[in-house]
C-alpha positions as CSV (number, residue, x, y, z in Angstrom):
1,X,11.0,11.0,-7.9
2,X,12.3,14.7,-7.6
3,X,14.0,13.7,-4.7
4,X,15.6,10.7,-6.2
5,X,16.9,13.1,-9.4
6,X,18.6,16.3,-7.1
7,X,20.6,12.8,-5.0
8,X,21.7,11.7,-8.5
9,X,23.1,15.3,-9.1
10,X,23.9,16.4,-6.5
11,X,25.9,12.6,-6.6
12,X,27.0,13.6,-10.0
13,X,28.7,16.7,-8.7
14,X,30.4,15.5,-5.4
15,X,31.9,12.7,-7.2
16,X,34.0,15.1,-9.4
17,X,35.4,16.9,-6.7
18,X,38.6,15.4,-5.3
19,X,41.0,16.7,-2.8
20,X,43.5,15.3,-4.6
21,X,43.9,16.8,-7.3
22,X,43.6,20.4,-6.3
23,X,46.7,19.8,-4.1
24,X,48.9,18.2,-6.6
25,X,48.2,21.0,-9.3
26,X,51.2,23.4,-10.0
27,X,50.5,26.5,-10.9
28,X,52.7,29.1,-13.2
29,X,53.7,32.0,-11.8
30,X,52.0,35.0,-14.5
31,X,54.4,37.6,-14.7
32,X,52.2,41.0,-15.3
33,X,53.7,43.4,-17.1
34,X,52.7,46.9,-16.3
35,X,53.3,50.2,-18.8
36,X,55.2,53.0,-17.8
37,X,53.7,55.3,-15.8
38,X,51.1,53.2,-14.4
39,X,51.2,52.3,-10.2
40,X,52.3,48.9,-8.8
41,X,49.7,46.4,-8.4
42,X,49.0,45.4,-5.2
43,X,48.1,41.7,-5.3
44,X,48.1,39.8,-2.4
45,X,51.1,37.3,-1.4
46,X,48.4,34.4,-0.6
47,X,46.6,34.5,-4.2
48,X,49.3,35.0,-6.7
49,X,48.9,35.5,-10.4
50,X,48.9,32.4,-12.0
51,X,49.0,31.5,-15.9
52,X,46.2,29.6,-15.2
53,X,43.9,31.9,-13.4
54,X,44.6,34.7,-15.9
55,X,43.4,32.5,-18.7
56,X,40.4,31.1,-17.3
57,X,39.4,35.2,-16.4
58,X,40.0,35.6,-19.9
59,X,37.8,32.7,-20.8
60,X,35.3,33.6,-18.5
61,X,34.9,37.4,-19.6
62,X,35.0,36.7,-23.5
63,X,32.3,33.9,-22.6
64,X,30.2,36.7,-20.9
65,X,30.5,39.6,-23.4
66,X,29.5,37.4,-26.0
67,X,26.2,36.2,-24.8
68,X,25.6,39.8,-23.2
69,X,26.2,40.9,-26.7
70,X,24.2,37.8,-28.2
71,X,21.0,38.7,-25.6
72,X,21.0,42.7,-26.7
73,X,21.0,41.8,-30.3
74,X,18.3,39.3,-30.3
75,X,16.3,41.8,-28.3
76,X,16.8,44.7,-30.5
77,X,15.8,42.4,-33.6
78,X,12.8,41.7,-31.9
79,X,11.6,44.7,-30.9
80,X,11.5,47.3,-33.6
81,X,10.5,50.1,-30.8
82,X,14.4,49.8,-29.8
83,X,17.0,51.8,-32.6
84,X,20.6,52.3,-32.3
């Protein structure tokens, strides 16, 4: 039976990835914007800035400061040895 359930998911998973549709994706070129008196960038020509990669970073770092933010408040609130 646990065998059966990690084929269904494992199932579950393959099933959404296609070929497909990771080659017919465009992406938007992200045009970065650096201050005055800062140095160039160096990104890579193979793995360009896209408007699509900078949101999902942004996604995916708001998404982890909250919960790491979320964890060390619940765990100061239940521990009353811990002050700020």
């Amino acid at each position: 039976m646990k065998y059966l359930l990690h084929i269904c998911i494992a199932a579950f998973i393959l099933q959404g990835c296609k070929k497909d549709d990771i080659q017919n994706s465009v992406a938007t070129p992200y045009i970065l914007n650096i201050p005055q008196g800062m140095p160039p960038m160096l990104i890579p020509a193979d793995n360009p800035l896209t408007v699509e990669g900078v949101a999902l970073g942004r996604k995916l770092f708001t998404t982890l400061y909250f919960q790491v933010i979320t964890v060390f408040h619940a765990v100061v609130a239940t521990n009353s040895n811990l002050h700020l």
